[in-house]
C-alpha positions as CSV (number, residue, x, y, z in Angstrom):
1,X,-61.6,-3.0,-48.6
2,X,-61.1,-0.3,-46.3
3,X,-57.3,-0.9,-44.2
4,X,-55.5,1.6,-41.1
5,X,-52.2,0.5,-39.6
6,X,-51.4,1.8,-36.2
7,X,-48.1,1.6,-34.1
8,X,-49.0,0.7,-30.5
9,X,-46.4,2.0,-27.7
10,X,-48.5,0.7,-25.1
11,X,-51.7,-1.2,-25.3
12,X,-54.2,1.2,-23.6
13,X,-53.2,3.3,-26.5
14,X,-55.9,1.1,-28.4
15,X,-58.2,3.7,-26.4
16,X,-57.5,6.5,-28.4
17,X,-56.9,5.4,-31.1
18,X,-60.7,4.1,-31.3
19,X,-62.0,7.8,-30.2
20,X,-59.8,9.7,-32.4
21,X,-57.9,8.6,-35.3
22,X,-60.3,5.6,-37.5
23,X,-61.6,7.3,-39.9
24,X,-65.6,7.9,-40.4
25,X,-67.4,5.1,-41.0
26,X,-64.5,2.8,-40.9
27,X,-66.0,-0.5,-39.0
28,X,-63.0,-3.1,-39.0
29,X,-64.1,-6.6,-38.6
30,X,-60.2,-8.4,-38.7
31,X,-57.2,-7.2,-36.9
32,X,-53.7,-8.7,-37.3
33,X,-51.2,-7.9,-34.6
34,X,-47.9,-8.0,-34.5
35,X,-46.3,-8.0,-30.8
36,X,-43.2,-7.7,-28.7
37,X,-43.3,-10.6,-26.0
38,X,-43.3,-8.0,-23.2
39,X,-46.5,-5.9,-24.7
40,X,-49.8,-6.5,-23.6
41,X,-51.3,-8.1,-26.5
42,X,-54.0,-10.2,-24.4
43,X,-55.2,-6.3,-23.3
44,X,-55.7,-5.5,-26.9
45,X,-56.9,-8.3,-28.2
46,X,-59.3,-8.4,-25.5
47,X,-60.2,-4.8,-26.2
48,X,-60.8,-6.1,-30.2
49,X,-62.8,-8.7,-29.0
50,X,-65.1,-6.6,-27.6
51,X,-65.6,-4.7,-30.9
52,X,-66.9,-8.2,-32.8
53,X,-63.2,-8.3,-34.2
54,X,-61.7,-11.5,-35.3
55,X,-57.9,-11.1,-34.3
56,X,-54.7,-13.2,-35.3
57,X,-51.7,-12.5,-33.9
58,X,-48.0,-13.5,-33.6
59,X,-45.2,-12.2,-30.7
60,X,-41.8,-11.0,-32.5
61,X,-38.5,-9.6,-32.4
62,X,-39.4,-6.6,-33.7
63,X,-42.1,-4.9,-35.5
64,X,-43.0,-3.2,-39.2
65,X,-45.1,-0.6,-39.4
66,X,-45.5,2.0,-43.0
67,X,-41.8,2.8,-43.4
68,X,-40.5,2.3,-40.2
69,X,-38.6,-1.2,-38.1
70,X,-39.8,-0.5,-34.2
71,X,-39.1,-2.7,-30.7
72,X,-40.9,-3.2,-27.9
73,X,-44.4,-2.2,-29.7
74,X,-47.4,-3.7,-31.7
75,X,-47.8,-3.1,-35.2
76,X,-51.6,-3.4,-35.9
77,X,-53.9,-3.7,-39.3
78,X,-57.1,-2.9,-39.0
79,X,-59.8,-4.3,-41.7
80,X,-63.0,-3.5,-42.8
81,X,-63.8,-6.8,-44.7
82,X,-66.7,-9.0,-44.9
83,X,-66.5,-12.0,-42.8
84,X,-67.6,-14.3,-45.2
85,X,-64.3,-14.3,-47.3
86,X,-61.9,-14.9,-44.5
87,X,-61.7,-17.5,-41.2
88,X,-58.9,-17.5,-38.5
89,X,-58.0,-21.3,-37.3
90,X,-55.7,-22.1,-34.3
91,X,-54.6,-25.7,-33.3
92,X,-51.6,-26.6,-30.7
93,X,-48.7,-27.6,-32.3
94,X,-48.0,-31.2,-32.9
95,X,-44.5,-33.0,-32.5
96,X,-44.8,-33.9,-36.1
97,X,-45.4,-29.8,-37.1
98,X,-47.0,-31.5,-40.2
99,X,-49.5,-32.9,-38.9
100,X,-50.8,-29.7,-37.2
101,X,-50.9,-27.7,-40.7
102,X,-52.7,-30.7,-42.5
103,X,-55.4,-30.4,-39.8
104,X,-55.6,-26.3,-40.7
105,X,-55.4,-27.0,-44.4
106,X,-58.4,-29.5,-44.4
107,X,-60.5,-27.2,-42.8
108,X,-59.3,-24.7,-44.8
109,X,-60.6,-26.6,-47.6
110,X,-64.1,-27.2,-46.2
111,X,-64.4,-23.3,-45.7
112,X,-63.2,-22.3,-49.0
113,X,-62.9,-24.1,-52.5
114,X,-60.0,-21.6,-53.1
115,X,-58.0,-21.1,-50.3
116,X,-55.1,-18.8,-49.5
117,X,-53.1,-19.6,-46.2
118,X,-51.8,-16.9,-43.9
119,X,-50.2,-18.6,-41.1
120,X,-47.9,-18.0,-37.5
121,X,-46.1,-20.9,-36.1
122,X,-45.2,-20.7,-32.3
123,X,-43.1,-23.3,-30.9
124,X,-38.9,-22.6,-29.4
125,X,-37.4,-24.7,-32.5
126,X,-40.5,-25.2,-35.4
127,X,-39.5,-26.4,-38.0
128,X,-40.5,-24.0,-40.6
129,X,-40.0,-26.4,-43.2
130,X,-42.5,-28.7,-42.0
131,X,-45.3,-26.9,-41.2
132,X,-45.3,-25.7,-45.1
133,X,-44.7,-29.4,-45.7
134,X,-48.1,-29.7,-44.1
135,X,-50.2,-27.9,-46.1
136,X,-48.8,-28.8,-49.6
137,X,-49.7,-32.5,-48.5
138,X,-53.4,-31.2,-48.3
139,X,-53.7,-28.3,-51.0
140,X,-52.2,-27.7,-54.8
141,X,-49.0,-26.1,-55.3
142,X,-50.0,-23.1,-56.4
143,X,-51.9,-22.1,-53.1
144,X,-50.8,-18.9,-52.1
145,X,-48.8,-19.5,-48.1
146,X,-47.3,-16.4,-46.8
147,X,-46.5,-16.4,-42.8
148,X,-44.0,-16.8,-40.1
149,X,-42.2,-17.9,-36.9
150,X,-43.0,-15.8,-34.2
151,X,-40.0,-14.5,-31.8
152,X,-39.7,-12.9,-28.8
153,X,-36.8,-10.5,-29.4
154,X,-34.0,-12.5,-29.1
155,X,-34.6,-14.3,-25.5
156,X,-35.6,-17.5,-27.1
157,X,-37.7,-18.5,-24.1
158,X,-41.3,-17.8,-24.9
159,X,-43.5,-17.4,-28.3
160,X,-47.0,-16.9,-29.1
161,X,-49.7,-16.8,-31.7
162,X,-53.0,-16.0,-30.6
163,X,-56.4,-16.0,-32.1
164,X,-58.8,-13.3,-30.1
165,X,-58.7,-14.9,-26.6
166,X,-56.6,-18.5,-27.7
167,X,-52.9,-17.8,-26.8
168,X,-50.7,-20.9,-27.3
169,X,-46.7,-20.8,-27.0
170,X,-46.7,-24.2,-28.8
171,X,-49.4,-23.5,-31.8
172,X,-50.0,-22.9,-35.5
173,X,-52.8,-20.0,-36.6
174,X,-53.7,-19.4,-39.5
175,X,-55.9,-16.6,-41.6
176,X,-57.8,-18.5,-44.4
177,X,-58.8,-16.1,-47.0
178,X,-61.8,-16.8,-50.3
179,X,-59.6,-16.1,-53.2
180,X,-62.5,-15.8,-55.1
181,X,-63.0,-12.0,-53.3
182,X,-59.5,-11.4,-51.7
183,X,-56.5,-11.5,-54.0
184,X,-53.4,-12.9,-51.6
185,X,-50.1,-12.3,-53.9
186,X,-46.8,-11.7,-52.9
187,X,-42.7,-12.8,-53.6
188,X,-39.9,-13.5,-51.1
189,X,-36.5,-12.2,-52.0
190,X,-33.3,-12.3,-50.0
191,X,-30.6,-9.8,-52.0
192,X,-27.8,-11.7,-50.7
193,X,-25.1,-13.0,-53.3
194,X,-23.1,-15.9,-52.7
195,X,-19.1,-16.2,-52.7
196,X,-16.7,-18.2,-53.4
197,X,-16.6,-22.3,-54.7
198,X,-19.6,-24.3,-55.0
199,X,-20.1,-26.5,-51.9
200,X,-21.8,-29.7,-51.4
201,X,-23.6,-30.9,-48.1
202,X,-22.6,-34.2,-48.0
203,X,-23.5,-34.8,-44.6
204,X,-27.3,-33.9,-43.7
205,X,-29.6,-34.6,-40.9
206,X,-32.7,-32.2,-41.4
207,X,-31.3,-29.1,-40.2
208,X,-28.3,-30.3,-38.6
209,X,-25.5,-30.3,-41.4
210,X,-22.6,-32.0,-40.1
211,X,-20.5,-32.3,-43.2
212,X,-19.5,-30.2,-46.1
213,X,-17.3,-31.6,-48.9
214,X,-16.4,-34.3,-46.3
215,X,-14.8,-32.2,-43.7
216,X,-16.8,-31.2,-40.8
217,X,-19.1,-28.3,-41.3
218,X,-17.9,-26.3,-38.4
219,X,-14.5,-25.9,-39.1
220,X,-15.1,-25.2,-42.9
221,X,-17.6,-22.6,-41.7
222,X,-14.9,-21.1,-39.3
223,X,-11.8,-21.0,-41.6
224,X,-13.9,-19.2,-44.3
225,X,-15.3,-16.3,-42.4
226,X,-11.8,-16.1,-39.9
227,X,-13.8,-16.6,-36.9
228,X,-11.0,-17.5,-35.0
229,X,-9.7,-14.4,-35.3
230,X,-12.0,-13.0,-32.6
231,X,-11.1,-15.8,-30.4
232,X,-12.1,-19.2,-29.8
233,X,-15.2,-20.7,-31.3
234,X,-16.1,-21.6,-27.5
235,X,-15.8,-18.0,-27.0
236,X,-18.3,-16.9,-29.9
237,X,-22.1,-15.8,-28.8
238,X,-24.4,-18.0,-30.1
239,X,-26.0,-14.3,-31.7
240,X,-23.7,-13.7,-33.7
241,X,-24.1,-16.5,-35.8
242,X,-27.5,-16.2,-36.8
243,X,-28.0,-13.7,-40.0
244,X,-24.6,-13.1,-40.6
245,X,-23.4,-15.4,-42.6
246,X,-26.3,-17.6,-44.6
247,X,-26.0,-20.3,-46.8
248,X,-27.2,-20.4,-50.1
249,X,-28.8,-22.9,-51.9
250,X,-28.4,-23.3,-55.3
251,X,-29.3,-26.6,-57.5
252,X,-31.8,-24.9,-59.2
253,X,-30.5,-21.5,-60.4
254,X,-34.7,-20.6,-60.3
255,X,-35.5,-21.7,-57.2
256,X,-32.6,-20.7,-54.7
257,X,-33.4,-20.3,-51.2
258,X,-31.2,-19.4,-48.4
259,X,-30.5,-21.2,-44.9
260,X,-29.3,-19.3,-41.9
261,X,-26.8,-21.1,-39.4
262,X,-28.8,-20.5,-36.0
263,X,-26.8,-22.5,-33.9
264,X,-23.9,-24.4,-34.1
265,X,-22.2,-28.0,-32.2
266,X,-19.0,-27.9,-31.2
267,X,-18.4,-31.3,-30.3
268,X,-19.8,-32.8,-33.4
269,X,-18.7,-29.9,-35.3
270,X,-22.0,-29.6,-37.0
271,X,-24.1,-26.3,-37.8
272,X,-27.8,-26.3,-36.7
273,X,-29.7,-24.6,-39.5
274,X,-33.1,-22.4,-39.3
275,X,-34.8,-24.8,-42.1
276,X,-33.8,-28.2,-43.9
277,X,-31.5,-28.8,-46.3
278,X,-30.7,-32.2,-48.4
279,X,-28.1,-34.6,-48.3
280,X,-26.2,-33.9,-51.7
281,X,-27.1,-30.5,-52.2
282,X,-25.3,-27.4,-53.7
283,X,-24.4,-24.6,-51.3
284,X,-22.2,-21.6,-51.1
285,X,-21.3,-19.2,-48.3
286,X,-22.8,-15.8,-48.2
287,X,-20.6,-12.8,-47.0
288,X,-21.9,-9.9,-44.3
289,X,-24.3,-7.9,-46.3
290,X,-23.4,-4.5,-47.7
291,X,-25.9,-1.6,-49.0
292,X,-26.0,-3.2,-52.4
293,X,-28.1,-6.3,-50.7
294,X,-30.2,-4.1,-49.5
295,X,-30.3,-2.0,-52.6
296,X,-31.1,-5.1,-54.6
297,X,-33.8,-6.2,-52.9
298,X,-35.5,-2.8,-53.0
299,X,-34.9,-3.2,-56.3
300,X,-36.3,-6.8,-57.3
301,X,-39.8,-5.2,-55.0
302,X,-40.2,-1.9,-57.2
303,X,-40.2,-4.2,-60.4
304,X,-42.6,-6.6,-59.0
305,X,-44.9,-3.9,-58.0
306,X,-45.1,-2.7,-61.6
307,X,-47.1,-6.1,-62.1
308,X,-48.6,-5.5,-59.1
309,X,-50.8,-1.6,-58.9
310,X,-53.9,-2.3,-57.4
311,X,-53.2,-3.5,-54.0
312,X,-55.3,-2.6,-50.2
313,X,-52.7,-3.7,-48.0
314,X,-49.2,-4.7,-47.6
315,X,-47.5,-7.4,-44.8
316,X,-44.0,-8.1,-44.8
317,X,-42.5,-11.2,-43.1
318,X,-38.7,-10.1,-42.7
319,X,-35.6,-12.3,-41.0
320,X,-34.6,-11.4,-37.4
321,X,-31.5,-12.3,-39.0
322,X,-31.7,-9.7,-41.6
323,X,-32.3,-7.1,-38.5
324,X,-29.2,-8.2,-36.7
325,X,-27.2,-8.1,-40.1
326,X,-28.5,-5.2,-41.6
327,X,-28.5,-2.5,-38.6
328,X,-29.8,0.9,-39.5
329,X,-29.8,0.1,-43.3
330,X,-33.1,-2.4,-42.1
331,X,-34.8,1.0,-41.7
332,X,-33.8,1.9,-45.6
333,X,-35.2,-1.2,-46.7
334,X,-38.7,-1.5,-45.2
335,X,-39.2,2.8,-46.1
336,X,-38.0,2.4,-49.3
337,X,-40.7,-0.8,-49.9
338,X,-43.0,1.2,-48.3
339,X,-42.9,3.8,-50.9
340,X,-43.4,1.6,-53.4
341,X,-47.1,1.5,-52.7
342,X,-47.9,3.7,-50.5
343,X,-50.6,1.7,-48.9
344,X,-51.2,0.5,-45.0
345,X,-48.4,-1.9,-43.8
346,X,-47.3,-3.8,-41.3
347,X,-45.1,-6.2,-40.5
348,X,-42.8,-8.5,-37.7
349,X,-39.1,-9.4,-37.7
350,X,-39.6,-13.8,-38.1
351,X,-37.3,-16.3,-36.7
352,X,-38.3,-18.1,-40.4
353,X,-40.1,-16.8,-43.7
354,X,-43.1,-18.6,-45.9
355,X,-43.4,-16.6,-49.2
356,X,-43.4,-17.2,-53.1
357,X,-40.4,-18.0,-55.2
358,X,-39.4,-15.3,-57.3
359,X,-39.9,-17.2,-60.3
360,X,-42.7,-19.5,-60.0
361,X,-45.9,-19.3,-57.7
362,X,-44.9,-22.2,-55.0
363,X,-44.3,-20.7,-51.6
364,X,-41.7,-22.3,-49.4
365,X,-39.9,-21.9,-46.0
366,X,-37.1,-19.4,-46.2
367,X,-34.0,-17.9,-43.6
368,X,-33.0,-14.3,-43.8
369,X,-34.8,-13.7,-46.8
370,X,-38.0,-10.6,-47.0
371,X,-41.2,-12.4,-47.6
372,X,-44.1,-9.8,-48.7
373,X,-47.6,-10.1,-49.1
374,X,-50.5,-8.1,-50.7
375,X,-54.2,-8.3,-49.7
376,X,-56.6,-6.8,-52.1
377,X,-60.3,-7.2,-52.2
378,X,-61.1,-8.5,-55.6
């Protein structure tokens, strides 16, 4: 399989691109897109389209592409690979986000006895949780899901996912590959280490954790980081709060996963998480990153890409969160995965991560964690 990635300043560049920099004989039949809100995506897609391209894309806040984090652009992969091993499904997002991912993964399952799930969820407030929910109800375990939840840099007012001329600001898409010729592998891996005493959420609705240890979620969350400080909690921007200080959790020392506050209530005093948690679980508070997170989770990459040689492409599903957090070291990061393979990447800041756990196959929703994926014709 045959890949190009190309970062788009303005969507006419398409133009030249096509008349001056694909290589000979390169004949893409798939093109995934990432997007700013503001860029003209429906241009380029249109534009793709025309070419006999199947397109999947997803709006972000902010975009990946080879070694370097960019704004206000559009990260695109071009493929040259049969059309017969992959299928690109959209559906309008359900109340029940379950329900909508159940619908993908059964026709998933009619296209391919062995499926892997690429998928973009679009929707102010999916939960991320649910829609993977959705398609372990339907398929095994072990089926490779790697994907995100679109943004639109920060505004929070409108998100898309698109599938060659289907836009939808409330809708699920989702690239269905044959793992019998495409290989989908990846791992999701956050770097961040906890602090301080275990914690338990004893007080849970979904996302909304209203009690920790009994006392109300809020103010614990405030007297440990010295908010107040700064001010008021009534004073605080709701963006600082996403990203910056995640929760981890922890009952199964192999399967931790993290959970970024997004929002927070101040008259319940409750914390409005980017994913679910469960009544009873074990949680601690993770500090401001530092260079070492970073560091780390460069690290934990160039291991797994020993296991890992032969690979065509390379997506990577980061946090917004992490963005926001990590500031110019974000830029480190992504170039230092980069050079671990060398190969065409691209990638989109998420409001939400699917990847694999780092020690087992399953793939589950994550918050400010670096989900990345390989592609590789088999």
């Amino acid at each position: 399989m045959r890949v190009q990635s190309f970062n788009l300043n303005t969507a006419d560049s398409i133009d030249s691109i096509w008349q001056s920099s694909l290589e000979a004989d390169f004949n893409p039949t798939l093109a995934i897109c990432f997007t700013d809100a503001l860029f003209d995506f429906r241009y380029l897609s249109a534009f793709l389209t025309a070419k006999n391209i199947e397109v999947i894309g997803a709006t972000t806040c902010g975009e990946i592409t080879n070694n370097k984090v960019y704004e206000k652009s559009c990260s695109l992969l071009l493929l040259d690979i049969d059309k017969k091993y992959f299928k690109i499904f959209i559906e309008k997002l359900d109340e029940k986000e379950e329900q909508t991912s159940q619908k993908i993964a059964h026709k998933a399952l009619e296209k391919f006895s062995k499926p892997a799930i690429i998928t973009y969820a679009s929707k102010l407030g999916v939960n991320g949780d649910r829609v993977v929910k959705g398609f372990k109800d339907v398929l095994n375990n072990d089926v490779p899901i790697f994907g995100g939840l679109a943004g639109d840099n920060f505004k929070n007012e409108e998100f898309t996912v698109f599938h060659n001329s289907n836009y939808m600001n409330s809708g699920l898409v989702a690239l269905i590959f044959d793992r019998d010729f495409v290989r989908v592998a990846g791992k999701a891996f956050s770097g961040w280490q906890p602090l301080g005493k275990t914690h338990i959420a004893t007080k849970v609705d979904g996302n909304i954790l209203s009690e920790i240890d009994g006392v109300p979620a809020l103010d614990l969350f405030i007297e440990y980081f010295g908010i107040e400080r700064s001010g008021t909690v009534d004073d605080m921007p709701l963006e600082q709060i996403p990203g910056m200080y995640p929760i981890k959790v922890i009952n199964d020392p192999n399967r931790e996963y993290m959970r970024s506050p997004l929002f927070y209530d101040k008259v319940n005093k409750s914390l409005i998480l980017a994913g679910e948690i469960q009544q009873g679980d074990k949680i601690k508070f993770c500090p401001m990153p530092d260079i070492d997170t970073v560091q780390d989770t460069v690290d934990y990459f160039e291991s797994y890409s020993k296991s890992l040689t032969d690979v065509d492409a390379i997506m990577i599903n980061s946090c917004a969160g992490r963005k926001m957090s990590f500031g110019p070291m974000m830029d480190k990061e992504v170039g230092d995965i980069y050079q671990l393979w060398n190969k065409p990447t691209i990638g989109f800041m998420a409001l939400g991560e699917i990847g694999s756990n780092t020690d087992d196959s399953e793939c589950n929703f994550h918050n400010v964690t670096l989900s990345l994926v390989t592609l590789t014709e088999i």
